[in-house]
C-alpha positions as a printed NumPy array, in Angstrom:
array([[-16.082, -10.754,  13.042],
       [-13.782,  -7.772,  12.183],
       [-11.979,  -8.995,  15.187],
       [-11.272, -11.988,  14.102],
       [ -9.627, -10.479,  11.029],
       [ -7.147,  -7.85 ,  12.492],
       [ -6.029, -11.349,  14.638],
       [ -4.993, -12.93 ,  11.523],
       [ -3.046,  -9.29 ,  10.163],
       [ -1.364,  -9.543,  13.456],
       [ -0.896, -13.286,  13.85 ],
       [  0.981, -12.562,   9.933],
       [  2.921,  -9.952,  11.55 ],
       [  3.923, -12.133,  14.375],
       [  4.89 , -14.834,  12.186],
       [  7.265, -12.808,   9.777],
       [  9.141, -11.742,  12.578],
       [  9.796, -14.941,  14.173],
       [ 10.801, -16.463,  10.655],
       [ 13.191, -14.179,   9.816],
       [ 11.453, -13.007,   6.609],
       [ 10.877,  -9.381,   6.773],
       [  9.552,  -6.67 ,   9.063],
       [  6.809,  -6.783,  11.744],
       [  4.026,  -6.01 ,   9.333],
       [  0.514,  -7.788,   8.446],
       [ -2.487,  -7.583,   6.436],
       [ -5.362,  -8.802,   5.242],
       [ -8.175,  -8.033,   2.574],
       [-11.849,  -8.885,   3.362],
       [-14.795,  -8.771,   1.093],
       [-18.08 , -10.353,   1.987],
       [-16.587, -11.896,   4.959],
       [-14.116, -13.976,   3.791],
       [-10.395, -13.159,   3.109],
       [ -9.585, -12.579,  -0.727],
       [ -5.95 , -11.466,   0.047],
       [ -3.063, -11.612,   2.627],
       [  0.364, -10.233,   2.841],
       [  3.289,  -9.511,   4.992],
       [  6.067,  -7.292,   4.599],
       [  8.597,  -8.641,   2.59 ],
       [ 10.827,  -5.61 ,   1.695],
       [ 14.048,  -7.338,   2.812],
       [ 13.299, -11.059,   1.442],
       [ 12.359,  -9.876,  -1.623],
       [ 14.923,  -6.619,  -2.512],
       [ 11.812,  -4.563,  -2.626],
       [ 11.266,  -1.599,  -0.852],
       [  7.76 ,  -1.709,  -2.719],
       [  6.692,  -4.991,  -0.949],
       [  5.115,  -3.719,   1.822],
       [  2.431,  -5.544,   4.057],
       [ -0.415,  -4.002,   2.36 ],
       [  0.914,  -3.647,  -0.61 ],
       [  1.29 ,  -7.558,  -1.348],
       [ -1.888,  -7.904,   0.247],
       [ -3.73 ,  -5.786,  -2.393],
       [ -1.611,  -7.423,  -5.014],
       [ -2.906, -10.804,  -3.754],
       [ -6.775,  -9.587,  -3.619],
       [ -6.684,  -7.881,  -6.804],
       [ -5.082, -11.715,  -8.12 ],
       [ -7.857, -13.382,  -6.641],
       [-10.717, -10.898,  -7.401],
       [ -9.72 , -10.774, -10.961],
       [ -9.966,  -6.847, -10.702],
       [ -7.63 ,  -3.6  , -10.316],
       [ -9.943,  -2.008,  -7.598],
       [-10.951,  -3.36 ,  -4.739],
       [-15.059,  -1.922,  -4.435],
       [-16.522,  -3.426,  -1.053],
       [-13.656,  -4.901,   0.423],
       [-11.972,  -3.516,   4.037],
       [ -8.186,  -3.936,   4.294],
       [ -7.229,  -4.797,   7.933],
       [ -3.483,  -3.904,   8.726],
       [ -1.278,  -4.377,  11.671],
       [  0.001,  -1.327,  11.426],
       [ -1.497,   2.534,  10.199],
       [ -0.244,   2.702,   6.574],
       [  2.679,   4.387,   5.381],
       [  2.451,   6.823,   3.178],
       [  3.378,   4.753,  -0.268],
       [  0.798,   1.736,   1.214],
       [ -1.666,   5.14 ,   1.606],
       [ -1.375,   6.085,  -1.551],
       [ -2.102,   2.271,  -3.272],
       [ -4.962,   2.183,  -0.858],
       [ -6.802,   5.175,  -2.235],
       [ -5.97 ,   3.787,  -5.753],
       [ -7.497,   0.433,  -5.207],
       [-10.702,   1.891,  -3.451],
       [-11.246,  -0.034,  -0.486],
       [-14.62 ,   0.921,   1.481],
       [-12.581,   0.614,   5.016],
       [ -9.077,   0.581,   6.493],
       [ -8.396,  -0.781,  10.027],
       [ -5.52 ,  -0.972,  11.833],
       [ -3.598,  -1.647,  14.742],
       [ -0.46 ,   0.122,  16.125],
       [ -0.033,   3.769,  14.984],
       [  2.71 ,   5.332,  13.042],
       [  3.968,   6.444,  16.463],
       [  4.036,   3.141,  17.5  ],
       [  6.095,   2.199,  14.894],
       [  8.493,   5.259,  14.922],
       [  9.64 ,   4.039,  18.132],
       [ 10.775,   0.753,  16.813],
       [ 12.348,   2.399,  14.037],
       [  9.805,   3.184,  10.985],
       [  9.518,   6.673,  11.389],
       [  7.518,   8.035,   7.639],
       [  7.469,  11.035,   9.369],
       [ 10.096,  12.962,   6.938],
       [  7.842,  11.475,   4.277],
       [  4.822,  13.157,   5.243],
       [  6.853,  16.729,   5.443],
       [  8.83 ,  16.028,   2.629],
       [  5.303,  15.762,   0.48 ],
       [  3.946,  19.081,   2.293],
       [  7.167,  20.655,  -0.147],
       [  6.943,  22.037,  -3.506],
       [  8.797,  20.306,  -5.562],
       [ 12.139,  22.727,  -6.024],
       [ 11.937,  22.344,  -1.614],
       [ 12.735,  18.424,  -1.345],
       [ 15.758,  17.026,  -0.174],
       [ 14.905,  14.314,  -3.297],
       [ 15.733,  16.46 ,  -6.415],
       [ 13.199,  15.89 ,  -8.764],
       [ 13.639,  17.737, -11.751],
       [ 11.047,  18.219, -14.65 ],
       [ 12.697,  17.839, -18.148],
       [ 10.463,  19.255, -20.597],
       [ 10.001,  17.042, -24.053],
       [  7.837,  18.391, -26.895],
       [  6.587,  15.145, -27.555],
       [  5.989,  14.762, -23.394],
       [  2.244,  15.253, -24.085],
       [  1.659,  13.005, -26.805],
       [  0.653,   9.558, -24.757],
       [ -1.673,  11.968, -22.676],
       [ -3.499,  13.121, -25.965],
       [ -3.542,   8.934, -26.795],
       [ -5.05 ,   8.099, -23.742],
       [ -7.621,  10.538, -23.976],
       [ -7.969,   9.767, -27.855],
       [ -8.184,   6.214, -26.85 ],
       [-11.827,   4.287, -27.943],
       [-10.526,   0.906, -25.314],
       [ -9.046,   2.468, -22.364],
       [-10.401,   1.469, -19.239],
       [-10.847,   4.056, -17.118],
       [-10.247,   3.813, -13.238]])
């Protein structure tokens, strides 16, 4: 069955490509078998460099699950994740990733994360990105209301 569901990342893929609508990207979210959530890359359709394949596919589960996290469901990608998809994959908890093509794969078509992946390895002062931190005596203060908080929901 898990087959079946990395043909329907790639047939996405496939299919945004030959419309015109965004990059060669496709995935799916599974849980108990059945699809909850799909998604292609639409970075270029939709002026958003956010809108990866996975991305919009976690966006569309969470939708349909009703839920921020996505406990017990495998994400099937056309494509390893990039770093940013990575990082909303660990936040919405999936129990498996699978994928396709490699990041190699795709750094020879042209989506090389690589400088990504080194840039993170820097301290901060080290990036090409300059990221400053501007200090703000009142910086702390939703921190302390968070953790003052009686009806935040954790996650």
């Amino acid at each position: 069955m898990t087959g079946e569901f990395m043909k329907v990342a790639l047939q996405i893929a496939f299919e945004n490509v030959s419309e015109s609508h965004g990059g060669p990207f496709g995935a799916v979210v599974v849980k108990d078998g059945k699809i909850v959530g799909t998604g292609r890359n639409e970075v270029t359709y939709l002026n958003d460099p956010s809108a990866h394949a996975e991305i919009q596919a976690i966006r569309s589960a969470c939708k349909t699950l009703n839920t921020f996290q996505l406990d017990g469901c495998e994400i099937y990608s056309s494509c390893e994740p990039c770093p940013m998809c990575m990082g909303a994959i660990f936040w919405a908890r999936p129990k498996a990733v699978y994928f396709a093509c490699t990041k190699e794969d795709a750094a020879k078509i042209g989506f090389d994360d690589q400088f990504i992946y080194e840039q993170l390895a820097l301290a901060v002062e080290e990036r090409q990105l300059k990221m400053i931190q501007l200090s703000d005596q009142t910086a702390e203060e939703p921190f302390k209301a968070w953790t003052d908080s009686m009806q935040k929901v954790t996650y």
